[in-house]
Structure formats: C-alpha cells, structure tokens
N, CA and C atoms as an extended XYZ file, in Angstrom:
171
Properties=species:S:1:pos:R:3:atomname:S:1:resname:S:1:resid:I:1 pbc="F F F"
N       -23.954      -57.060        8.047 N   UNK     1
C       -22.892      -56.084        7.946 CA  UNK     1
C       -21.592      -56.808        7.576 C   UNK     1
N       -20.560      -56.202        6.230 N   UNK     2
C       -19.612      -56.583        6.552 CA  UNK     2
C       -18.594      -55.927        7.433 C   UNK     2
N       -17.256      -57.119        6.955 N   UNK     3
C       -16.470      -56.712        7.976 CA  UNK     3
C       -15.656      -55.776        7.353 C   UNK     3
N       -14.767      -54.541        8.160 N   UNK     4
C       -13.969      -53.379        7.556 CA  UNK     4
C       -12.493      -53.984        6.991 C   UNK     4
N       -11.861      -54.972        7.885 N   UNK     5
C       -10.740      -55.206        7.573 CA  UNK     5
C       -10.504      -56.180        6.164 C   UNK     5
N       -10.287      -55.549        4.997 N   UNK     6
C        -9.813      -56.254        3.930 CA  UNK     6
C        -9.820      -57.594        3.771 C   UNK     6
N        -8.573      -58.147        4.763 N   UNK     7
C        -8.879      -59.492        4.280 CA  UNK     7
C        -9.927      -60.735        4.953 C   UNK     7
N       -10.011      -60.235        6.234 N   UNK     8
C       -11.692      -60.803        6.270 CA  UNK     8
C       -12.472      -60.481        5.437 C   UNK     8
N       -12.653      -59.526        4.916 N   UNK     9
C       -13.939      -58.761        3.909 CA  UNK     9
C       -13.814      -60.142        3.218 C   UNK     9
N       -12.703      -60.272        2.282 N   UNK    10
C       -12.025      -61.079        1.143 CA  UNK    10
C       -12.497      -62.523        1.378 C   UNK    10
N       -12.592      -63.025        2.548 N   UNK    11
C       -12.934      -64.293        3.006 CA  UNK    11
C       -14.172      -64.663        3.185 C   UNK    11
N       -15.015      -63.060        3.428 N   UNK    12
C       -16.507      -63.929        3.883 CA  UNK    12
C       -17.125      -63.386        2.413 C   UNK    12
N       -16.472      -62.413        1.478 N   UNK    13
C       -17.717      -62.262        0.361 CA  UNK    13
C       -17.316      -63.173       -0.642 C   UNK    13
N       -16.170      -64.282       -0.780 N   UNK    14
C       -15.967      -64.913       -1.562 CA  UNK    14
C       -16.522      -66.176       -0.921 C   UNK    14
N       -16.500      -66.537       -0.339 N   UNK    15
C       -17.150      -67.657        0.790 CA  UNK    15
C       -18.487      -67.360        0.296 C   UNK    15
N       -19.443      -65.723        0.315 N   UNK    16
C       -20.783      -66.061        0.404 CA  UNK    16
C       -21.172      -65.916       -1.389 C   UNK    16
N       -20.026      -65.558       -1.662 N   UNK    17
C       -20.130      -65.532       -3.593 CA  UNK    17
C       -20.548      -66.975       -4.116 C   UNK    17
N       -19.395      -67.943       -3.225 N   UNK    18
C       -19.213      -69.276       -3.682 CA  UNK    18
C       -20.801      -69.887       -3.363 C   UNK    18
N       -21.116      -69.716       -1.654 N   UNK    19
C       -22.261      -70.295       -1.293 CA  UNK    19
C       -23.899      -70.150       -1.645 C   UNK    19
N       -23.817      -68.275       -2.129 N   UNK    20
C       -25.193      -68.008       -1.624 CA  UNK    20
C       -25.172      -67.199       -2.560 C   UNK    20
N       -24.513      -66.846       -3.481 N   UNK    21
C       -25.007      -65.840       -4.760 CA  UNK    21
C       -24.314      -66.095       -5.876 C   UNK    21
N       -25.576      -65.513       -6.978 N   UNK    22
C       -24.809      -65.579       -8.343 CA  UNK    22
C       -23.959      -64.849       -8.594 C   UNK    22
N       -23.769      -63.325       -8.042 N   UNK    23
C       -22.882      -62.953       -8.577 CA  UNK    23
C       -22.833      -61.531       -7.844 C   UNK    23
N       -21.888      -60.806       -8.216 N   UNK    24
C       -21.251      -59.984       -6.931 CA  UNK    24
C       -22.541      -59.040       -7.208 C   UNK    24
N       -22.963      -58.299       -8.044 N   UNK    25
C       -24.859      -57.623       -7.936 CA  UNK    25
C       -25.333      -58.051       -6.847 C   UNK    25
N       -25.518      -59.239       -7.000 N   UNK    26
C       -26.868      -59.543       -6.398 CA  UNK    26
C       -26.174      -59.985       -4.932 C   UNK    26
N       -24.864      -60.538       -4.504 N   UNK    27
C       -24.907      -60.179       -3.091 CA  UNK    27
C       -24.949      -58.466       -2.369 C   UNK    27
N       -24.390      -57.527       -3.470 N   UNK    28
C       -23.802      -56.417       -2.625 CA  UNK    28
C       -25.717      -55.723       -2.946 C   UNK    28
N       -26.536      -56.548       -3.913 N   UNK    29
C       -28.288      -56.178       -3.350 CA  UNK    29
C       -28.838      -56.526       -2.340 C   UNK    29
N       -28.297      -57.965       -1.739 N   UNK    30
C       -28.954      -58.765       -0.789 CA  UNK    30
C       -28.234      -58.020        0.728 C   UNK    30
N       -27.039      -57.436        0.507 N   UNK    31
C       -26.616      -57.281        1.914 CA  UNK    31
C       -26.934      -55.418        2.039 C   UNK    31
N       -27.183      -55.482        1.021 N   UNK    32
C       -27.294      -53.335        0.920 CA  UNK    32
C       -25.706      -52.963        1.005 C   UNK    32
N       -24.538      -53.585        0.072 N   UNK    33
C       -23.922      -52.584        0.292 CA  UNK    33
C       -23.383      -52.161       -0.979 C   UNK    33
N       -22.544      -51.337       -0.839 N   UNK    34
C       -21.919      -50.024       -2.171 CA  UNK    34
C       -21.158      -51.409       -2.818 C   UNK    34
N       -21.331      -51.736       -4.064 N   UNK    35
C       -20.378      -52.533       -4.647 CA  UNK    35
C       -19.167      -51.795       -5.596 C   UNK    35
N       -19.488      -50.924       -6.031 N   UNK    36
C       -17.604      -49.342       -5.913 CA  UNK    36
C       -17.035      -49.927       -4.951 C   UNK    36
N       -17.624      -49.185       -3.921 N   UNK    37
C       -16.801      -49.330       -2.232 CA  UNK    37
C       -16.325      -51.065       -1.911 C   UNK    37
N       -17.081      -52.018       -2.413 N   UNK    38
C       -16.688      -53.238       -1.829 CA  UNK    38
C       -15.333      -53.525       -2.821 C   UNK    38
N       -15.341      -53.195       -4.288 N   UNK    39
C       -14.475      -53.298       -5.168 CA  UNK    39
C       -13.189      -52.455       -4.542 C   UNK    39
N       -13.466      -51.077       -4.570 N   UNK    40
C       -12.257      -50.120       -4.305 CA  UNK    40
C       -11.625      -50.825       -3.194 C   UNK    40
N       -12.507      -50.850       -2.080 N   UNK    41
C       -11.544      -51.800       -0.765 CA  UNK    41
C       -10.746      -53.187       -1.060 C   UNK    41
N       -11.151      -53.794       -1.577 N   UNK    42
C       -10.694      -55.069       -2.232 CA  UNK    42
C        -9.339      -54.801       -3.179 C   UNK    42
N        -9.808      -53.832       -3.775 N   UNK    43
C        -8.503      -53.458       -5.274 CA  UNK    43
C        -7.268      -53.110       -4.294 C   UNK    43
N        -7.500      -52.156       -3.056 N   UNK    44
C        -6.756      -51.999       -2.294 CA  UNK    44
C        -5.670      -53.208       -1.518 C   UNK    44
N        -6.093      -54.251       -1.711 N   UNK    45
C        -5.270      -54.933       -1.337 CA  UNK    45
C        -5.020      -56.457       -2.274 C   UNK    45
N        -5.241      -55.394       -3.877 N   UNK    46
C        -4.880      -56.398       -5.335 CA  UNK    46
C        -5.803      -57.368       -5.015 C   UNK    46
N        -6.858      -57.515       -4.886 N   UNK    47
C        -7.856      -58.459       -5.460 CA  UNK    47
C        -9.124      -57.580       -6.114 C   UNK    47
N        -9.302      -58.239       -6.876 N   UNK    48
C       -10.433      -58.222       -8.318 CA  UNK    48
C       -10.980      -58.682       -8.769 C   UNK    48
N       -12.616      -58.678       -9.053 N   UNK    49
C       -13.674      -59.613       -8.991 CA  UNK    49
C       -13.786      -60.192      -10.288 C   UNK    49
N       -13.773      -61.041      -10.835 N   UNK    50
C       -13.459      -62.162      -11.916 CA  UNK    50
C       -15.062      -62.700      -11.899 C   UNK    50
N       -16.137      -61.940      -12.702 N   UNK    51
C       -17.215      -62.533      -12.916 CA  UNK    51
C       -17.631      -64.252      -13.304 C   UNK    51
N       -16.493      -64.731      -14.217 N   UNK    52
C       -16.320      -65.948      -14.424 CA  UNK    52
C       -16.189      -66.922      -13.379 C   UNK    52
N       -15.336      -67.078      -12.789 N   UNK    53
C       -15.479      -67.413      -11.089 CA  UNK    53
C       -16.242      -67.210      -10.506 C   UNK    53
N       -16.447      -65.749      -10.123 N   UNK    54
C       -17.514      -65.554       -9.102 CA  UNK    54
C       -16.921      -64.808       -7.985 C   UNK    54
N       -15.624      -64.682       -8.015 N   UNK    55
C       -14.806      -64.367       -6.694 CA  UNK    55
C       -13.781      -62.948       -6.857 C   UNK    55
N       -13.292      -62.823       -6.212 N   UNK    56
C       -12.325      -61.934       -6.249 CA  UNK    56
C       -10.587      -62.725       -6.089 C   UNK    56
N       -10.227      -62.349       -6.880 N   UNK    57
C        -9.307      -63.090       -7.062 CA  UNK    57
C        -7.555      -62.165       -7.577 C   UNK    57
C-alpha cells in the first residue's frame, strides 16, 4: 500500500522507481495501483513523471 500524504508518496515511488522498476507501468502493475490517481496526486503538488529518468520530478 502506498502512502496518502504526497510527499511521502513522492519519496517512496521514486525511491522504488530508482530501485525496483523500469518504469512507472510496471510499478503502479506490481503494487495494483491507479497510475491517473498516482499522477493526479503527485501533479498536485508540481511533480511529474519524466519517463527518461524514471522519476517524478
């Protein structure tokens, strides 16, 4: 499960972007969650996932 509050969110899916996945698909497949919803929450507090990286940034 993640976490609700933004910028933890921000810390552990870029942390598990960096560690444990290719790319934001295939974590928000591996954990079951809405990747809209992980984006929209994120955009909410101006970060944006930069496929090139890997992160939200």
């Amino acid at each position: 499960m993640l976490p609700k509050d933004p910028y933890i969110l921000l810390s552990v899916v870029n942390a598990r972007l960096r560690d444990q996945y290719t790319d934001l698909a295939d974590l928000c497949a591996s954990l079951d969650a809405d990747e809209d919803t992980l984006r929209q929450t994120l955009a909410g507090v101006d970060y944006h996932y930069d496929p090139v990286h890997n992160q939200f940034i």
